[in-house]
C-alpha positions in Angstrom: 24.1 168.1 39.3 23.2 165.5 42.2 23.6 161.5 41.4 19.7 161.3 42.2 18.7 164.3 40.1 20.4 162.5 36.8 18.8 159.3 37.8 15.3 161.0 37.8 16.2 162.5 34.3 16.8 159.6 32.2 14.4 156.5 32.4 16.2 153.3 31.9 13.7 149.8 32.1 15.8 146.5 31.8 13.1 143.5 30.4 14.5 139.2 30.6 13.1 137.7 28.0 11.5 134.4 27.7 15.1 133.8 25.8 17.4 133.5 28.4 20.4 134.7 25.7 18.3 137.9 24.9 17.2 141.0 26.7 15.4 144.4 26.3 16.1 148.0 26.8 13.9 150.6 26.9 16.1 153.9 27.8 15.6 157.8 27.5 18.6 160.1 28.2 18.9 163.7 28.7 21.5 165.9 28.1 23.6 163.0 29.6 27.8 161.8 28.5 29.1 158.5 29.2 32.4 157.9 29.8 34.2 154.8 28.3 32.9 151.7 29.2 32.0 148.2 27.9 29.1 145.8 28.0 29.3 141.6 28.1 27.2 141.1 25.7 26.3 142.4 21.7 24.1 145.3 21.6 21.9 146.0 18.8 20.0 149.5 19.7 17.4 151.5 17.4 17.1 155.4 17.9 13.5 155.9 18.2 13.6 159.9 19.0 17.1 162.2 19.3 20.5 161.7 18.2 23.4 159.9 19.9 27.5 160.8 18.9 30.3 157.9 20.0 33.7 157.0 19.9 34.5 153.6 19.1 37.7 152.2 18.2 39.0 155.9 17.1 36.4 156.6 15.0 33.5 159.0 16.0 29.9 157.8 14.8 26.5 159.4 15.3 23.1 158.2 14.9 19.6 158.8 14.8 16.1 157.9 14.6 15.5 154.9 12.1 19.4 153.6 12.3 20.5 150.5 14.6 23.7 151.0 16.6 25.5 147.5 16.8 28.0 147.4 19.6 30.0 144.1 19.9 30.5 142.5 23.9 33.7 144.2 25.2 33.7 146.6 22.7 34.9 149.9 24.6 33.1 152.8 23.7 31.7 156.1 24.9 28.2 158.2 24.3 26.2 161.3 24.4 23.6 163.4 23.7 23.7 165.7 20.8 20.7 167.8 21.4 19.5 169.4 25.2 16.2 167.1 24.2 18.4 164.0 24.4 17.5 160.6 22.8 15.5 157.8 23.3 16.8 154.2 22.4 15.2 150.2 22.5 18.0 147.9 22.7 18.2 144.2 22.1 21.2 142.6 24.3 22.6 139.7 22.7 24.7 137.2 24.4 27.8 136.1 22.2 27.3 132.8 23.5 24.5 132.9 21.7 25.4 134.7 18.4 28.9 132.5 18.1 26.3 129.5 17.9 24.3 131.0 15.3 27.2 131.9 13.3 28.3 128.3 13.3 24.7 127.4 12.1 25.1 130.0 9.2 28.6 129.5 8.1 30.5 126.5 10.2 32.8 129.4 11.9 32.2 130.1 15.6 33.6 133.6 14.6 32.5 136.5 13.0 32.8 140.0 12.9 30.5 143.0 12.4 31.5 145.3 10.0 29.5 148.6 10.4 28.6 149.7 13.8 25.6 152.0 12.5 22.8 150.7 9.8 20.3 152.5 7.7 18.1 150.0 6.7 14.2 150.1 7.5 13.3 147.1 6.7 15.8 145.4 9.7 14.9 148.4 11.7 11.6 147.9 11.1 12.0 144.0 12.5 14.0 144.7 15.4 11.5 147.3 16.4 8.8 144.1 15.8 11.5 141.9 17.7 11.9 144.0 21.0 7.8 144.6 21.3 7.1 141.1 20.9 9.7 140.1 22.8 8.0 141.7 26.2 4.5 140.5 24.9 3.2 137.3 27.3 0.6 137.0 24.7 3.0 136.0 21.9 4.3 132.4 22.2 7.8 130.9 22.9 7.4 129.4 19.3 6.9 133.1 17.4 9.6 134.6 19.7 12.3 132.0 18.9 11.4 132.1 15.6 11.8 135.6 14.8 14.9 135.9 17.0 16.8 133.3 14.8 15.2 134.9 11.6 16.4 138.6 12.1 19.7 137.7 13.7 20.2 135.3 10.9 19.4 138.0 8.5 21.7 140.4 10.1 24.9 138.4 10.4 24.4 137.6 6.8 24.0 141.1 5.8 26.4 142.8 8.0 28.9 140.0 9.5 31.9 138.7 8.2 33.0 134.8 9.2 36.2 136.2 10.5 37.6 136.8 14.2 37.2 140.4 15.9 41.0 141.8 15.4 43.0 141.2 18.4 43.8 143.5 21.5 46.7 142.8 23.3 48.5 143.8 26.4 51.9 142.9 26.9 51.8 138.5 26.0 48.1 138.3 26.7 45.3 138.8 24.8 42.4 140.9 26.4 39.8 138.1 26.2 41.9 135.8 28.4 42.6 138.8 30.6 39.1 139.1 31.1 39.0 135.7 31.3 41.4 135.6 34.3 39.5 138.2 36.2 36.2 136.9 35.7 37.0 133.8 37.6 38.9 136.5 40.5 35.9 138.6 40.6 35.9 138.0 44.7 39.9 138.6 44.9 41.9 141.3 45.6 43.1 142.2 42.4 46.7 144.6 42.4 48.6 146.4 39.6 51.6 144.0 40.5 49.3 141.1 39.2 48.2 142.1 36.1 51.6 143.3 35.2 52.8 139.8 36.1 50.4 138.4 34.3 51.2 140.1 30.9 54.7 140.1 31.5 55.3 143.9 32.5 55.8 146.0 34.6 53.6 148.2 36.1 54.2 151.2 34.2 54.1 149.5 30.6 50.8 147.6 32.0 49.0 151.2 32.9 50.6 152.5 29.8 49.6 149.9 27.0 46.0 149.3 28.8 45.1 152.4 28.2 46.8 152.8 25.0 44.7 149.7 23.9 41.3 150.2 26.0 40.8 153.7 26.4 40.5 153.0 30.3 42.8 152.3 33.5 43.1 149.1 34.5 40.7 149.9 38.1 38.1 151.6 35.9 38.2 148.6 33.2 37.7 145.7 36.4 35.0 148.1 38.0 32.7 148.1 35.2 33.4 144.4 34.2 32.5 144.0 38.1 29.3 146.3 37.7 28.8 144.4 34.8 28.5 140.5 36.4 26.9 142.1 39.0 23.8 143.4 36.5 23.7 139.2 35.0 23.4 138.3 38.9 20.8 140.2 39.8 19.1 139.4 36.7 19.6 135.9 37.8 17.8 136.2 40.8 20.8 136.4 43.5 20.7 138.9 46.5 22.0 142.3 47.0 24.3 140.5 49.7 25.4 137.9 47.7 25.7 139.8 44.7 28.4 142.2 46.3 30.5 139.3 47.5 30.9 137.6 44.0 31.5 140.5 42.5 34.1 141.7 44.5 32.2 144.4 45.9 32.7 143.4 50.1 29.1 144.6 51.3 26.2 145.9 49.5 27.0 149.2 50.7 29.7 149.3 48.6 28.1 148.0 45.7 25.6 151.2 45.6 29.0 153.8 46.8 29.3 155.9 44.1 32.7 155.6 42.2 31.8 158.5 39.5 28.7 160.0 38.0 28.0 157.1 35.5 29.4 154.4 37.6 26.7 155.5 40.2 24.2 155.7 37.4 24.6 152.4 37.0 24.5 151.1 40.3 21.0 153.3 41.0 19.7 151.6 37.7 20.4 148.2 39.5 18.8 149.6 42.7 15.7 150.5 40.9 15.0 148.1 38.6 16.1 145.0 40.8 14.1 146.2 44.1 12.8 143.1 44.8 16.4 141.6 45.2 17.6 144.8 47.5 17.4 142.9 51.4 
């Protein structure tokens, strides 16, 4: 199947928000697989129509309409269709900026942890559902949309967080937070093998082996998608096409919309599409 025949067969709408720290998804996949990959910031998304299978963490989860997924930023995970008739999904991106704040609010602890990564409960379902179409209504004031926002998310971290720190992942000496943190600062740079394995104190082979061990990804497809990624929150941002490529790493836009793999390229289309206005 062609890269523009699977973009024309699932519908994917990004939305900012009058919340700078929270935006919408409206998405409908068919018959489509993701491969592992990771997103910067918390996703909270309802099945509204199908059913959706993924791995996470070694343990395989499905859900369906009337459940909430809850995916934490940098949480490294896969996803499919289970039927030909696919699924469709609204999704509520979180910043963790934004939810380490809150938690301190709730509990004094800037940490916290999610405990189930699929919910069955309505009546949150029901208010996230509330959340994302008021969200994207201009009619409904700042006021009511900050309000409800603090008032579900409050809700849910008290039903379904813990005030304790996501467990570590390590490579060699570093943890993979300041590995990230490292790279997102090097974005622009040539980044080799030889680095990262200096970095962490290994070599080569025991970085490749022990990044994938831990992430469930190569090192190159790990700093693509955290490039494609920061890409996305620039465009989003306002930043050209042109400039967007640069601090990203990517050296012209042309390269930015290459196609690395079938969902690497689905994502860069999506960015394409939805971000026309940025595309010089």
């Amino acid at each position: 199947m062609s890269i523009g025949n699977l973009f024309h067969m699932n519908k994917i709408n990004y939305q900012q928000t009058i919340i700078s720290d929270i935006n919408l998804i409206n998405a409908e996949y068919k018959n489509f697989a993701f491969k592992r990959h990771f997103h910067l910031d918390y996703h909270f998304g309802l099945l509204t129509q199908g059913e959706q299978s993924f791995y996470y963490q070694g343990n395989k989860y499905s859900t369906g309409p009337g459940q909430i997924q809850i995916m934490p930023a940098g949480g490294v995970h896969d996803g499919n269709t289970v039927e030909k008739s696919g699924f469709k999904t609204k999704i509520v991106s979180v910043s963790p900026h934004w939810l380490h704040k809150l938690s301190y609010e709730l509990t004094g602890k800037k940490y916290f942890h999610f405990d189930q990564h699929c919910v069955e409960n309505y009546d949150i379902f029901y208010q996230f559902n509330q959340l994302h179409h008021l969200l994207n209504n201009m009619l409904v004031s700042q006021l009511t949309k900050e309000c409800l926002s603090l008032t579900l998310f409050s809700n849910m971290m008290a039903l379904y967080s813990t005030a304790k720190a996501d467990p570590p992942t390590n490579i060699g000496n570093k943890n993979i937070r300041l590995l990230k943190d490292y790279l997102m600062a090097r974005l622009d740079e040539k980044i080799s093998l030889k680095d990262l394995a200096e970095l962490c104190q290994l070599s080569e082979s025991q970085l490749l082996r022990q990044f994938k061990r831990s992430t469930g990804m190569t090192p190159y497809a790990w700093l693509a998608r955290l490039r494609l990624e920061q890409a996305l929150v620039l465009l989003k941002s306002g930043l050209l096409s042109t400039q967007v490529a640069y601090k990203v790493g990517f050296l012209t836009k042309h390269t930015l919309l290459t196609p690395l793999d079938k969902p690497m390229a689905f994502l860069q289309l999506k960015f394409k599409n939805k971000y026309s206005l940025y595309w010089n």
